[in-house]
N, C-alpha and C positions, 0 to 999 in steps of 0.2 A: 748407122749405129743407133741404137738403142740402149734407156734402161729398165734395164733386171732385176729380180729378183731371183737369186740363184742360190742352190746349195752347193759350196764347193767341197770338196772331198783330196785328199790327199794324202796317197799311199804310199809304203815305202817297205823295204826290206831290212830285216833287223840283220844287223853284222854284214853286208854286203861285202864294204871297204875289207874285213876278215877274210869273206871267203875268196876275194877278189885277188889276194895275195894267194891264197891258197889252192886254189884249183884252176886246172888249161884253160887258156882262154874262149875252148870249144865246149867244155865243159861251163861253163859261165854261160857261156852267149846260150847255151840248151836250156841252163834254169829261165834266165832274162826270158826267153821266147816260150817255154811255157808259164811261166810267171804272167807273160804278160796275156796271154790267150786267153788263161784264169780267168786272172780279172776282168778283160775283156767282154767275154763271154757274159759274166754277172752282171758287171753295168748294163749292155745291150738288153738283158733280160729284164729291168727293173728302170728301164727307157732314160738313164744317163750316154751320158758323152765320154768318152776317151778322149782329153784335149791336148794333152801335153806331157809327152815321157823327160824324164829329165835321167839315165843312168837307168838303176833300178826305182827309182820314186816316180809315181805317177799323179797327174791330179787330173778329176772326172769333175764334170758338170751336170746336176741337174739343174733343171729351169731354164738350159738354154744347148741347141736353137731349138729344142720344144720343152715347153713350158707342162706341169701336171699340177692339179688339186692339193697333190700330196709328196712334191719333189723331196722336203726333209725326208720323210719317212720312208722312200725309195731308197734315200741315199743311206739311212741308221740300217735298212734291212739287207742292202746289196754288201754294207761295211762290215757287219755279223757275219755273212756269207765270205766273203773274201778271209777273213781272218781264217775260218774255220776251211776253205776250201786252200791257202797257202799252206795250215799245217799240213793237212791231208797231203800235200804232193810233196813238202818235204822229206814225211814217212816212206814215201813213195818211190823218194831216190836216195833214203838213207842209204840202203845196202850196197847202192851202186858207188854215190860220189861221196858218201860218210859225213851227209851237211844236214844240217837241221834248218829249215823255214818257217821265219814267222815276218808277218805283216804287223804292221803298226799305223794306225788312220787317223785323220783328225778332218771334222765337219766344223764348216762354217754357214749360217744361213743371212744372207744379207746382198747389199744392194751393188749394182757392177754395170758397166756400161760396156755392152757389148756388141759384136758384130765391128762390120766394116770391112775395105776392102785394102786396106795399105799395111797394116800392121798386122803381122803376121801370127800375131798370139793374141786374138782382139776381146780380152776380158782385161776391161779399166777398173780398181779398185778395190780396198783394202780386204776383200774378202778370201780371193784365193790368198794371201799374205797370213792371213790370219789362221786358216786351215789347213797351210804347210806349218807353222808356227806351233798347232797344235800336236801335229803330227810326230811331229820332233819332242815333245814333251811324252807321246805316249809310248808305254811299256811293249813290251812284245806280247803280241798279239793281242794288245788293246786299243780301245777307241775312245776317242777321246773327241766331246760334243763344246760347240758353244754355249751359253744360256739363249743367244738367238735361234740355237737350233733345238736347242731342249723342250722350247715353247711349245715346237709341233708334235715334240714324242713324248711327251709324261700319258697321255692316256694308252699309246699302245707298247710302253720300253721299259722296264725296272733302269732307272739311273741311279747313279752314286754320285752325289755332289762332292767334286773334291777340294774345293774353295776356291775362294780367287787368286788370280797367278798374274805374275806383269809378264809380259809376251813382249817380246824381241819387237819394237817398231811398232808399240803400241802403248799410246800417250796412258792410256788408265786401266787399273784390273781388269780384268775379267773373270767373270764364274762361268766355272769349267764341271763338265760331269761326264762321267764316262758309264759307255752306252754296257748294262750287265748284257740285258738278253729281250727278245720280246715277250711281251706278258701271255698266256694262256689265256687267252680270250677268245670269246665268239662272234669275231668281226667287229663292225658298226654297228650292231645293233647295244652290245654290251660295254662300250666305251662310252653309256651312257650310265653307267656304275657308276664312275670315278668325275661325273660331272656332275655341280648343282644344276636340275632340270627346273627350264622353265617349267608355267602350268602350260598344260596341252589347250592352248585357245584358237579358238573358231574352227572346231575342227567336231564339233558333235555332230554335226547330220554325219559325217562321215564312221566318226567312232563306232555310232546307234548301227549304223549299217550292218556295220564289220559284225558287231557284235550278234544282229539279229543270224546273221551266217552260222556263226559259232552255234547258238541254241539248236540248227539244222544238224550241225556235225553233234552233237550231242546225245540225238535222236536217231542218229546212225545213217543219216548221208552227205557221203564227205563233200566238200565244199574248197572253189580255187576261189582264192580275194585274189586281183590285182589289184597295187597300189603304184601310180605314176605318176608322175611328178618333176621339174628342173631341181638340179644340184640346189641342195638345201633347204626345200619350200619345207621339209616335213615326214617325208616317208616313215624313215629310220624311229622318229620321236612318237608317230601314230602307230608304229608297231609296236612301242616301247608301251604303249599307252594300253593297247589291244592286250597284253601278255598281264599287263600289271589289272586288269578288269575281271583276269580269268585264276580264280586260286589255285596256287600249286599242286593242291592233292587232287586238283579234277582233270589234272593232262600230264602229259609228258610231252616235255618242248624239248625239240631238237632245230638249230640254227644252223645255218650253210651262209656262207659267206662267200659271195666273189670278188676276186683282185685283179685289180688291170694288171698286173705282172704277171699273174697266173692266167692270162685269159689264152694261153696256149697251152696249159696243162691239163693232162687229160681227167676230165672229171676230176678238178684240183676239188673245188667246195665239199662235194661227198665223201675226197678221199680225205680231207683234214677233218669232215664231221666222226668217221670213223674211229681215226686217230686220237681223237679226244674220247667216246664213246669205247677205245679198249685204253684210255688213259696211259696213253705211250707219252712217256717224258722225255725231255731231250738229254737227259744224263743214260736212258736207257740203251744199253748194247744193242747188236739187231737182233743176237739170239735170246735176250728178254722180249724183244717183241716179239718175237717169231713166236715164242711158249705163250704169250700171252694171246696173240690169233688165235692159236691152236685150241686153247683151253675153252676161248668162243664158241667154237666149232662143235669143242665137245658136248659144251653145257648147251646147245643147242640155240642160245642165242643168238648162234647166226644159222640161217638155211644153206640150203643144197651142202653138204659136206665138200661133195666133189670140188667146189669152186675155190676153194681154203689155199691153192697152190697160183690160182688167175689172183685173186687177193690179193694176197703177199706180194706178187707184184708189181701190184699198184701201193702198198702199203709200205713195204719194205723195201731199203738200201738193195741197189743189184748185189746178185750174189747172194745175197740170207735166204735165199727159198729154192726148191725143185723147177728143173724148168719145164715147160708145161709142154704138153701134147702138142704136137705141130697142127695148127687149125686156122682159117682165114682169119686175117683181121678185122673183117668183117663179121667174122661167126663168132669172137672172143669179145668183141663190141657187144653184141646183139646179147652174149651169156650177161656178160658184168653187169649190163644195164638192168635185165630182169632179174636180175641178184638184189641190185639194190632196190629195185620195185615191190617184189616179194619180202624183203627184210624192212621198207617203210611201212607196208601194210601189216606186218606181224607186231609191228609196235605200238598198234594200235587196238591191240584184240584185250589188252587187259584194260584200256584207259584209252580217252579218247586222245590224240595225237595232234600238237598243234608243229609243222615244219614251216620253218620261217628259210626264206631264200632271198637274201638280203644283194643289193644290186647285178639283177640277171643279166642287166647291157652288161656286163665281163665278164661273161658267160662262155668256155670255151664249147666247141660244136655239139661235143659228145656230153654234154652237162644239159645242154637245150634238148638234147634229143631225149635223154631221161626223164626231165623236167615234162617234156611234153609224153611221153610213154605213163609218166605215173599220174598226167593229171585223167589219163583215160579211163584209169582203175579205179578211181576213190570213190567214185557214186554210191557205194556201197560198203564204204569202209567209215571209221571215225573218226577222220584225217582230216586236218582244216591247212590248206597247203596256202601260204600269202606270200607272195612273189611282188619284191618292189623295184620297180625299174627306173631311170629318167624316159621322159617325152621323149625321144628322139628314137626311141629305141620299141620295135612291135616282136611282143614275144610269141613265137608259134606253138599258140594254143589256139585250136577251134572254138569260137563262142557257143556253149551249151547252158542249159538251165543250172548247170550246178556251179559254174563259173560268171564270178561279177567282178566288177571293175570299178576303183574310187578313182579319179585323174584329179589332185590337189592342185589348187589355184594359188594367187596372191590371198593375204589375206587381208580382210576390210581396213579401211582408216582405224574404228575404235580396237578391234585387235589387237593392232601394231601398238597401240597406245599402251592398252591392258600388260604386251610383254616389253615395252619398257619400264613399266610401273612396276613388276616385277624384279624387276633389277636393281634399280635405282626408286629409291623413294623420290615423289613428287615434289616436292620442296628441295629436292639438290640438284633437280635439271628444271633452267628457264623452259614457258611454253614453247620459244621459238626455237630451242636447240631440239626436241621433242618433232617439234613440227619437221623440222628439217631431216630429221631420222625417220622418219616415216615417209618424208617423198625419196629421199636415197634408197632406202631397202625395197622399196619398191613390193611391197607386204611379204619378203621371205623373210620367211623366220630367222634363218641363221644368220641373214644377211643383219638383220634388226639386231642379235642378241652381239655379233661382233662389233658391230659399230658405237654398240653403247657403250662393249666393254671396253673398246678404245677412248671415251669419252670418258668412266670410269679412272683410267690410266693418264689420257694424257688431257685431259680440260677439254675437249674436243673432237667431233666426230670425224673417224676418218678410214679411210681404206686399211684393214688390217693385213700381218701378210700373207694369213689364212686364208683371206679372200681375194689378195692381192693372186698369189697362189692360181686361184681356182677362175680369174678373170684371164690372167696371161695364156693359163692351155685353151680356155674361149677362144681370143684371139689368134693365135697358134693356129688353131684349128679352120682358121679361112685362109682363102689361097696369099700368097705377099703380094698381091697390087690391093686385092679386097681389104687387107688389113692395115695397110697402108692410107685408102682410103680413109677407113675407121679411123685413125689415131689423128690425120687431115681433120674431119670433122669433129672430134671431139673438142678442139681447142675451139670450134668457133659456143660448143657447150653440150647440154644435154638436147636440147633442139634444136636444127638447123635447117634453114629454108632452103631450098635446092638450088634456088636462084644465087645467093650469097656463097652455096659451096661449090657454086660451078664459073665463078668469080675468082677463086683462091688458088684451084687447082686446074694443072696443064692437062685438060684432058675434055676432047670431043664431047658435046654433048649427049650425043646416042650412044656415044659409049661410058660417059657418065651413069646416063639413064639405064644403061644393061646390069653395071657394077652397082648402083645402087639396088635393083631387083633380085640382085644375089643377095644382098642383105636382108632384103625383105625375106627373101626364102628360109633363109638360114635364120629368121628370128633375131637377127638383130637390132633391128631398129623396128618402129611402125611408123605408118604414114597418115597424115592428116593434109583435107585438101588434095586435089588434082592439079594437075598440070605444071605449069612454071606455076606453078604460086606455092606448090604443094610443101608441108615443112613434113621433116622427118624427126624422132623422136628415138632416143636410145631404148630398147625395150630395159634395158638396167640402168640407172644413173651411175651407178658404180662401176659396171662396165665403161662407161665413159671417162671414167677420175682414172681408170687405171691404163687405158689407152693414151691418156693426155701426160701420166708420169712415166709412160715409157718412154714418151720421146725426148732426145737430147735438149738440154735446156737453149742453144742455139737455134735447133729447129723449132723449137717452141715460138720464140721470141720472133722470129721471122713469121711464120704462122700467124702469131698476132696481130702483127706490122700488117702482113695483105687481108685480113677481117676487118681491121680496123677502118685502113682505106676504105675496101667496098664497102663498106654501112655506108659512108661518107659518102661514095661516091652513086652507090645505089639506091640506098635505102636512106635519103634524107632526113622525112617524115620520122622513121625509127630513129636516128641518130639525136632529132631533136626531141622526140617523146623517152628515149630511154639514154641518154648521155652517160648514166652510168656503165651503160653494156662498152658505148665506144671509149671511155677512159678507162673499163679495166684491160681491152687489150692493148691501146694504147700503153700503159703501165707495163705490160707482162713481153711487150716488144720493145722496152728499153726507150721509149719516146716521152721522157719525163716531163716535162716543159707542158707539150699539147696535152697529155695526159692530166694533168694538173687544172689544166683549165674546163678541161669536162668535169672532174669531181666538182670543180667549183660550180657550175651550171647545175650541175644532178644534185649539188648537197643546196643551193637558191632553189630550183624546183621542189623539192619535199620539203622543204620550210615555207614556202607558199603552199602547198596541200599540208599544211601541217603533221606532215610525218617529220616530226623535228627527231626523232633519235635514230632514224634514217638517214638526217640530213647531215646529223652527227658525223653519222658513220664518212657519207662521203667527201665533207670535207677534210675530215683529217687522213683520208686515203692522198686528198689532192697533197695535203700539208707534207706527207711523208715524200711525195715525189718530189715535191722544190727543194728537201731537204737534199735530197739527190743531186742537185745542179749548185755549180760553181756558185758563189754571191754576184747579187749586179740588180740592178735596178729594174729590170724588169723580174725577175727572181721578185724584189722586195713590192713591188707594184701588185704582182698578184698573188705574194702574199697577205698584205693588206686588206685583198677583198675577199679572201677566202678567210681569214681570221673574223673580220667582221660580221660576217656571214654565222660563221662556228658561234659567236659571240650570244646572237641571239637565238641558234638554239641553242645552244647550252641552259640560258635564260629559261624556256621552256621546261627541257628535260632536267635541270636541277634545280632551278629556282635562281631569282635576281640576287639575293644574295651568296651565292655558291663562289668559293673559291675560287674554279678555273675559270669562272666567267670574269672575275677583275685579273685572270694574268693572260686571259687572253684579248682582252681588250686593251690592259697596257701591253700588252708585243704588240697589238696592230698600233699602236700608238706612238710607240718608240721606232716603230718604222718608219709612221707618217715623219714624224720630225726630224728623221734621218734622210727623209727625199723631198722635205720640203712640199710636201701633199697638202692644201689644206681641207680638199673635199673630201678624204679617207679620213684625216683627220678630225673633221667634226663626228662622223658617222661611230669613229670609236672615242672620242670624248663622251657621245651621247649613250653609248654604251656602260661607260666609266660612269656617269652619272648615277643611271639607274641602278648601280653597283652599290654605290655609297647610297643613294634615295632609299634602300633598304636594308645595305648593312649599317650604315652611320658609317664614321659620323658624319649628320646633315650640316654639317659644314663646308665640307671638301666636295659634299651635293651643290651646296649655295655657289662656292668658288666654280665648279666645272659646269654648272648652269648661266652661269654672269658669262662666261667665258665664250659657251656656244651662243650666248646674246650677242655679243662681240665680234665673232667671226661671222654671224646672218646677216649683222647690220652691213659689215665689212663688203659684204657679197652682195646685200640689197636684195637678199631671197625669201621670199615668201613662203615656202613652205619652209626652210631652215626655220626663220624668226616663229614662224606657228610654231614647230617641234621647240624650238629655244626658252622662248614664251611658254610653254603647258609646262615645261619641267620646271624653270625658274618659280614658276607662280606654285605650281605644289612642295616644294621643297622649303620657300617661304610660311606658306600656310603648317605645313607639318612641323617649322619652329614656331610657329607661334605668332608669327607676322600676317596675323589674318587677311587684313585690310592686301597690302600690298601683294599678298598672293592671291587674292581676289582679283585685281585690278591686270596681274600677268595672264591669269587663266581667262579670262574676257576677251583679252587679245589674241591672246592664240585662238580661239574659237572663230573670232570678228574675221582674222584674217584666212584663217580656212577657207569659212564660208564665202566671203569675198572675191576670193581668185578661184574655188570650186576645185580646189586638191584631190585628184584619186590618189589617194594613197594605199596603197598594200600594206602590208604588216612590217612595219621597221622596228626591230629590237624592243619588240613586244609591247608598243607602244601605235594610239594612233591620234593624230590632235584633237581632232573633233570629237569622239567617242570618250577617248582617256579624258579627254580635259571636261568637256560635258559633267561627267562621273565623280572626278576629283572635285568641279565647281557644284555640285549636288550635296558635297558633303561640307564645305568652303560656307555655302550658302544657311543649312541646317545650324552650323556654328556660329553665325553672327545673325541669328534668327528669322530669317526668311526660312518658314518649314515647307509652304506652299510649294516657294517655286523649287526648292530642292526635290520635290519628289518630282516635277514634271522635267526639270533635269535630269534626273537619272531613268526615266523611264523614256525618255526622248535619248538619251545613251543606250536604253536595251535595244529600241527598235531600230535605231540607228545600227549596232552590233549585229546584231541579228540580218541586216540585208549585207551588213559587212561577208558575213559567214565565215568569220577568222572565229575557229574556238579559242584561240587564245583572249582575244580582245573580247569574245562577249563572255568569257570566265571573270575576266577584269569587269566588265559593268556589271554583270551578274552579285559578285561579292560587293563591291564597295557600292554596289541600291542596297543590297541586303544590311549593311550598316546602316545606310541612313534609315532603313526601316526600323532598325533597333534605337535609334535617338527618338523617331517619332513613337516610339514605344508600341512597334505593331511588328511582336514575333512570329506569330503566324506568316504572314508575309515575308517574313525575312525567311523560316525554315523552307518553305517552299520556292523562293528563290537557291539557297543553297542548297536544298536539294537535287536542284537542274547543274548547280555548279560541280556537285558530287559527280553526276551520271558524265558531264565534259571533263573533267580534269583528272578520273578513272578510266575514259575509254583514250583519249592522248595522252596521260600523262604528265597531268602538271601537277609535283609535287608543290609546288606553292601553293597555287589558289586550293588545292586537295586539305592544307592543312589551316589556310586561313579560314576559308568555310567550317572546318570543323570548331576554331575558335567559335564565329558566329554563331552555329547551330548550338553549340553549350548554354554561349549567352542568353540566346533565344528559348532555350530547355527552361532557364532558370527564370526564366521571366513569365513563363506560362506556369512556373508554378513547380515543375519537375524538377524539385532544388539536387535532389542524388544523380538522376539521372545527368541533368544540366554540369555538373560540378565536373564529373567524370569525364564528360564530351569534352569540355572548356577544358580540364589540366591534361588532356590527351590531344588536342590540338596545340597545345601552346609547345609541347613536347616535340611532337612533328614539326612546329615551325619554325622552333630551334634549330632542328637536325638541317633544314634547309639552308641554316647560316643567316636568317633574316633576323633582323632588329625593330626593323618602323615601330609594329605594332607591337610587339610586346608590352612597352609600359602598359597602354591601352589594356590588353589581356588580362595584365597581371593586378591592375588597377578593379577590372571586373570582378577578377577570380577574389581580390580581394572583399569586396563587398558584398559578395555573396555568400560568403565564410564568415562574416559578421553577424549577416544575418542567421547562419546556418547555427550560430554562435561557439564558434573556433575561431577565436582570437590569436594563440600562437601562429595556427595557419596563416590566420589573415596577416601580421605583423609580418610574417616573412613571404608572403604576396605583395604586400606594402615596400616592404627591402627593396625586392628586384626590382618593383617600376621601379624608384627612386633611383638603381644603379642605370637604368636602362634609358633614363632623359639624361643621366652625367654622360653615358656611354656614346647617346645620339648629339649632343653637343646642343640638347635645348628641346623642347616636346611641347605641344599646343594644348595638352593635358599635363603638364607639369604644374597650373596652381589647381587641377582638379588632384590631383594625388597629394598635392600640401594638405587639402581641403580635407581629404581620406584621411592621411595622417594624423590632422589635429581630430577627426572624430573618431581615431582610434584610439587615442590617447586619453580622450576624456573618456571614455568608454570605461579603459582601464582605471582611470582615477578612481570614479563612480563605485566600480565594482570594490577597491580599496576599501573606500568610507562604509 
């Protein structure tokens, strides 16, 4: 089994039950069986399914078991057809059985789980439900659409929206519109009327081309463009481009359109371009059309007269015309063709002539063989004939000098960019969702402009069913072990090494290796590397997404389960370089537990490489799957490390004062104490610390810093009591307790160096470096200025071989401080300026906004009082937003003194306030009698000015 995307369709007969009572049961069973031929017959022609008779009501399937580009719009055109081909036969047996016939249909477009071999009607899912449901609501001889199916027809259907309706076994409305008629249009090329067009990008060398043709056809020798191309790169949108280059009053454009439904009609494209060209309407009789031929004929605008009965023919309902001289079918070929040969070239004697022949692969035989007849004659005509096909498909024309060829590619990276940017303004899509549409679309345009407009829609980039659609007749289109293979591989991704997929699947190696070479033929995938080592690569990403959501969510999950293993079991080295790849199949095969414990390793790995909003991401992947499992101690055990973990990036990517960072360090904490952990426990008390060390209040910092002293001594651990010690002694010093936080930070240091600690980055702290940094500013404060600055710069280099940006963002800023006590802003701006270029390229809004404080202070200290002011109340701004407290009195203390000077005293008075509120808030500030000091010179200030 499989899922679908399918249009169901569901037919019925109006009054049956009536005539059911009414007429012999031979009589009945004769409508039912050409009733059902009808219909029959139209589905087959417009490549649905006959699934299921139920009496007289029928319901058809497109999208399965073969899948089209365009299954709604087969199914709105085969539904028109039915209605109008059931009346037609009721007129048909009026005279005989005295019954009138009408059909009534209802379309649904939507998703179904089908196939299989036990259940005898194997479409799973509310869609056929919903399209019987319609069908019953519709009138006689109406049709009656979903809004899911309306999606696919508003460019080529007049609908009439007729509101929303609650449907029998259906939780909420639905908008409902019934299908009028199809629109008068000139194929695909003119359903670009009713659409806002991208701009036409990366497509000029080719345009210039087209167009230097054109100038040939102008000067009077005709000219064949081919344009070739895969579904969607572009064709349609650069002939759109070519027509709109070229002014209306200097040609006469005629369009031909081919249709896969029509691609057994004989010469359908020329005989519909006619059609339009004597502007036959569909209200018209056949005998208005027949006068309106005739009248062509007369006025000469059509040649050979004699042919005006072969025409009609082709033109008109059987029966509206003479029947024609008994002559081969072959010799009645060979007339009509040079009919329309000689009537292309006459259309070109007053005005040059541009014939657009829009998808020639649906090309029935006798339309190729014209196509190639007239592209013989035009050398000499002012005909400019542009024929666009997909790549798969070689149209038999001879290469000569008057015939050229564009074959449209992918287009470049900044293209795909240029037509999202088009869409969406740059400011409402992050780079990364941007980036990520550009490796999916793989540079086709149409594939770019759906995806975004799903992003548009729903938050996010994703398979639309447009392209959903037009991925499924791809796959369709290879044999069922081929495609079967495909949908195997796609779960292990968009690249698979041959080795890993001949691991998963039951299947010989040489005959692996034959069924992968069909792929390669057929363009499905490409290859990278030889041999066993070789990886294969989808030639579409998105071919891949839709192969992976066809399959049943059970097959899926088992899929997972055997990738999972072999990484594990093959591919070690990858398992432990990329632990992500093995937790999300892990994850997606229902192995929640193991799963869990990889995000945790993959979200500890990109916090050591400092992609902390990476690491984000995978630990709360892990966090979501323990949510999945029963409670129990081991459940609560790793959660604890993965919380811890999240804890300090979080830290990172929002700042140590950030909200989620104190609730997810108290949840790891409230665990520890619930399993009686104390080694978890310390690691998220030390987290809590830094919480409060930067929101306040430095109190409940003082208490959970005494506390991790407590538990180091407990343990008699040495690197504990360093981390215990650094935080204790700063948290001290930042009340105000100079001395005695002196005296911790020494220790922490002493015993670092002592026992020789590697330590890696622990919750954005490290003893030796942090503490170094903090005792540099400790030191400046109780006037040792010397040795503070060889402190902190014995912090940077220390930092620096560290090669944690996090930790040398932390000595970077807090030297930059003590650069500003010893009163040397230069120094300090060119430190924060290194801290700018780290805390922009990872991401740390803290030190991003504390640097900006310093960089102000530093502004105004060199003299640049406006500039300086602006910086400084623009950082203090940002370092609010981060939730942080420390420094603000600090800040606001500055910002005050420089508005004194600047002489804005209101200002300054309410820069004055906030420090004031900001040492009550912090529960005590090491600058709190420096802001008294402010205050009392504010005040006389103001006296002064009184007197």
């Amino acid at each position: 089994m499989e899922r679908r995307q399918i249009a169901a369709m569901f037919c019925d007969l109006v009054g049956y039950t009536q005539l059911s009572m009414r007429l012999d049961p031979e009589e009945l069973a004769e409508i039912l069986q050409q009733y059902r031929a009808t219909t029959g017959r139209i589905i087959e022609r417009f490549g649905g399914a006959v699934w299921r008779y139920q009496g007289d009501g029928t319901l058809f399937c497109f999208g399965y078991p073969s899948a089209h580009d365009d299954d709604t719009i087969r199914a709105a055109r085969a539904a028109l057809e039915i209605t109008g081909e059931v009346r037609a036969l009721g007129q048909a047996l009026h005279a005989r059985l005295g019954c009138v016939l009408d059909a009534h249909v209802g379309i649904h477009t939507g998703e179904a789980l089908v196939g299989g071999s036990v259940d005898p009607d194997p479409i799973v899912g509310q869609v056929t439900n919903i399209a019987a449901r319609l069908q019953a609501r519709a009138k006689a001889g109406e049709v009656l659409v979903s809004e899911d199916s309306a999606r696919f027809l508003f460019d080529a259907f007049e609908l009439e929206r007729t509101g929303p309706i609650r449907l029998k076994g259906v939780d909420e409305d639905i908008v409902v519109y019934r299908l009028a008629r199809e629109r008068d249009i000139q194929g695909t090329l003119f359903t670009f009327a009713s659409r806002n067009l991208t701009p036409l990008t990366g497509r000029n060398e080719e345009l210039a081309l087209i167009m230097k043709s054109w100038g040939r056809v102008v000067d009077g020798h005709g000219q064949v463009q081919l344009i070739s191309g895969e579904a969607g790169i572009g064709k349609s949108r650069l002939l759109h481009a070519v027509i709109s280059r070229i002014p209306a009053d200097a040609r006469k454009l005629l369009v031909c359109t081919c249709l896969p439904h029509h691609a057994q009609s004989t010469l359908y494209p020329f005989v519909d371009l006619l059609r339009r060209e004597l502007e036959f309407a569909s209200t018209d009789s056949p005998e208005r059309k027949r006068e309106k031929l005739a009248r062509a004929f007369e006025s000469s605008a059509f040649p050979f007269p004699h042919m005006r009965e072969s025409l009609g023919n082709l033109l008109l309902p059987a029966g509206a015309t003479a029947a024609v001289a008994e002559t081969s079918p072959k010799v009645r070929r060979e007339r009509t063709i040079d009919w329309f040969v000689e009537w292309t070239i006459q259309q070109s004697q007053r005005q040059p002539l541009v014939l657009i022949i829009d998808d020639l692969h649906w090309a029935d035989s006798y339309t190729l063989e014209l196509v190639t007849s007239l592209s013989r004659r035009i050398a000499g005509a002012r005909v400019f004939l542009l024929i666009s096909f997909r790549t798969d498909f070689s149209p038999p024309l001879a290469l000569r000098s008057e015939v050229g060829h564009v074959a449209l590619g992918p287009l470049a990276h900044a293209d795909v960019q240029e037509i999202i940017a088009s869409i969406v303004a740059r400011e409402e899509m992050p780079v990364e969702v941007s980036e990520h549409i550009v490796r999916m679309s793989d540079g086709v345009p149409l594939f770019v402009e759906e995806v975004v407009r799903a992003y548009t829609l729903h938050g996010r980039p994703a398979l639309t069913p447009t392209l959903r659609g037009m991925f499924t007749a791809r796959l369709d289109a290879l044999s069922p072990e081929d495609k079967i293979l495909v949908q195997t591989a796609s779960v292990v991704g968009h690249e698979f090494p041959s080795a890993l997929l001949e691991a998963i699947v039951a299947i010989e190696p040489e005959r692996l290796k034959e069924r992968l070479s069909r792929l390669l033929e057929s363009e499905t995938v490409y290859q990278r590397g030889t041999g066993h080592g070789a990886t294969y690569v989808f030639r579409h990403a998105l071919l891949a997404t839709d192969a992976y959501i066809s399959l049943p969510k059970p097959a899926r999950a088992e899929l997972h389960r055997r990738v999972a293993m072999a990484i594990q079991a093959r591919m070690p080295t990858h398992a432990d370089e990329h632990p992500e790849v093995v937790a999300m199949h892990l994850r997606e095969g229902g192995a929640f537990l193991e799963a869990a414990e990889y995000w945790r390793r993959a979200g500890a790995q990109a916090l050591e490489q400092s992609a902390d909003t990476l690491a984000v991401g995978h630990l709360r992947h892990g966090l979501d799957c323990l949510d999945r499992l029963e409670p129990g101690t081991v459940r609560y055990q790793m959660e604890v490390e993965s919380l811890v973990t999240l804890g300090a990036a979080l830290t990172a990517v929002r700042g140590f004062g950030a909200s989620d960072v104190e609730a997810t360090y108290a949840q790891a904490h409230a665990l520890c104490e619930r399993l009686g952990d104390t080694e978890r426990r310390f690691h998220a008390l030390a987290g809590l610390h830094s919480f409060y060390q930067v929101r306040g209040p430095l109190t409940k910092a003082r208490d959970i810093a005494s506390e991790l002293l407590a538990l180091a001594h407990a343990r008699d651990d040495s690197p504990w009591l360093a981390q215990a010690h650094r935080r204790l002694g700063w948290c001290l010093f930042c009340l105000g307790e100079m001395a005695s936080g002196r005296a911790h930070l020494r220790q922490a240091i002493e015993l670092y160096d002592s026992h020789g600690h590697v330590h890696a980055r622990v919750h954005g702290a490290h003893p030796r470096v942090v503490g170094m940094v903090n005792l540099a500013l400790v030191d400046w404060f109780m006037g040792d200025a010397a040795l503070a600055l060889r402190r902190s710069q014995e912090a940077i280099a220390d930092a620096r071989r560290l090669g944690k940006p996090f930790i040398l963002a932390y000595a970077l800023c807090m030297s930059a401080a003590v650069r500003l006590c010893k009163q040397e802003p230069d120094e300090a701006l060119r430190l924060t300026a290194e801290v700018d270029e780290i805390a922009t390229h990872w991401g740390f809004p803290y030190w991003l906004a504390w640097s900006q404080v310093l960089q102000g202070w530093a502004l105004t200290s060199t003299g640049a009082l406006d500039d300086g002011l602006a910086r400084l109340q623009a950082g203090v701004d940002r370092y609010r937003e981060t939730g942080a407290q420390l420094f603000l009195p600090w800040a606001y203390a500055t910002l005050a003194e420089c508005l004194l000077r600047r002489g804005q005293p209101d200002e300054a008075r309410t820069a004055i306030v906030r420090a004031e509120e900001g040492v009550r808030d912090l529960g005590g500030y090491f600058l709190q009698d420096s802001i008294r000091t402010l205050r009392a010179d504010y005040e006389r200030t103001q006296q002064l000015r009184a007197v």
